[in-house]
C-alpha positions as CSV (number, residue, x, y, z in Angstrom):
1,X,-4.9,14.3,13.0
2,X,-3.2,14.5,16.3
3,X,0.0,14.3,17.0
4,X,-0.6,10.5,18.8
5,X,-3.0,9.5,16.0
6,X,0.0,9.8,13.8
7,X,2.4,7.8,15.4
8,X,0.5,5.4,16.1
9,X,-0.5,5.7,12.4
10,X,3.4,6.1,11.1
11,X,3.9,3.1,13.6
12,X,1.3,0.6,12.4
13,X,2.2,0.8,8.5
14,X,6.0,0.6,9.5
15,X,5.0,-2.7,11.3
16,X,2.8,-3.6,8.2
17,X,5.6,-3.2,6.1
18,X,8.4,-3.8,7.6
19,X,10.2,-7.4,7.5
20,X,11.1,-9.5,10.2
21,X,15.0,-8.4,10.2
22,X,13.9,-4.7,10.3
23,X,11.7,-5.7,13.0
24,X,14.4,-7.5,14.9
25,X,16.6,-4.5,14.5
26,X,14.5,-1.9,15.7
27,X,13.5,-4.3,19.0
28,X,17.1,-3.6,19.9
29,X,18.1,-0.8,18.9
30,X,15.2,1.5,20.4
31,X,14.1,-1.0,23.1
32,X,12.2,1.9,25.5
33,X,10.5,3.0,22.5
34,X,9.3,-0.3,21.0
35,X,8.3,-1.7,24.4
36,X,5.9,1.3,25.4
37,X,4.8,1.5,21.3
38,X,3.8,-2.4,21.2
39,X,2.0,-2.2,24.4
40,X,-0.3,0.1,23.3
41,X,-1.2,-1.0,20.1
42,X,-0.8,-4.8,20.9
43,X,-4.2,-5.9,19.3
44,X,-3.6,-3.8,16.0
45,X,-0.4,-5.1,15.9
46,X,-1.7,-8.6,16.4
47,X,-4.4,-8.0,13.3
48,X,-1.3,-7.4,11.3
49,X,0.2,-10.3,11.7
50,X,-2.2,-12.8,11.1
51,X,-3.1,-10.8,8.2
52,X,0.5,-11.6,6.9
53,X,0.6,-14.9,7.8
54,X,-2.6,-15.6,5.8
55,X,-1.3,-13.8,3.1
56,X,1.8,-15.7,3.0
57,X,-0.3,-19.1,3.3
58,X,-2.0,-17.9,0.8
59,X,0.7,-17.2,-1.5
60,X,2.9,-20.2,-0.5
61,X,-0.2,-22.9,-1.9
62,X,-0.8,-20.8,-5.1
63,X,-4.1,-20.0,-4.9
64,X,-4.8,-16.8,-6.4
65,X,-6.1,-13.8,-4.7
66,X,-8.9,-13.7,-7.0
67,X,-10.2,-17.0,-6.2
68,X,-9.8,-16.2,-2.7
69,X,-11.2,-13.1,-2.1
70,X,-14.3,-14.6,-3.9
71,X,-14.4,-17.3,-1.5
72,X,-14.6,-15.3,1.3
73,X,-17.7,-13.5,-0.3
74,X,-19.4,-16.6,-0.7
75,X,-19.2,-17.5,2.8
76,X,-20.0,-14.2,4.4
């Protein structure tokens, strides 16, 4: 793995992970190096937030994961 494939590896589960406080912070703090990080990875970054927001619909109407990955099996 090269150095670039790891941070923008190190970078995407930090975003993954990371709440929206943390992600305020760091937006501030190191503004120069979270402006040239988002703008490459823009579209992974975008993939990781719809996937939270449908996890978070998900979990907010108490439908369980189960249920739902099978539904998504059905319709593929």
């Amino acid at each position: 793995m090269t150095e670039k494939e790891l941070e923008k590896h190190n970078f995407l589960n930090w975003c993954r992970y990371a709440d929206a406080d943390e992600l305020e912070n760091a937006k501030w703090k190191n503004h120069e190096i979270w402006e040239r990080l988002y703008s490459e990875y823009a579209n992974e970054i975008e993939v990781i937030n719809r996937t939270k927001q449908m996890y978070e619909s998900v979990s907010h109407h108490e439908i369980g994961m189960q249920k739902f990955d099978l539904s998504l099996k059905i319709s593929i």
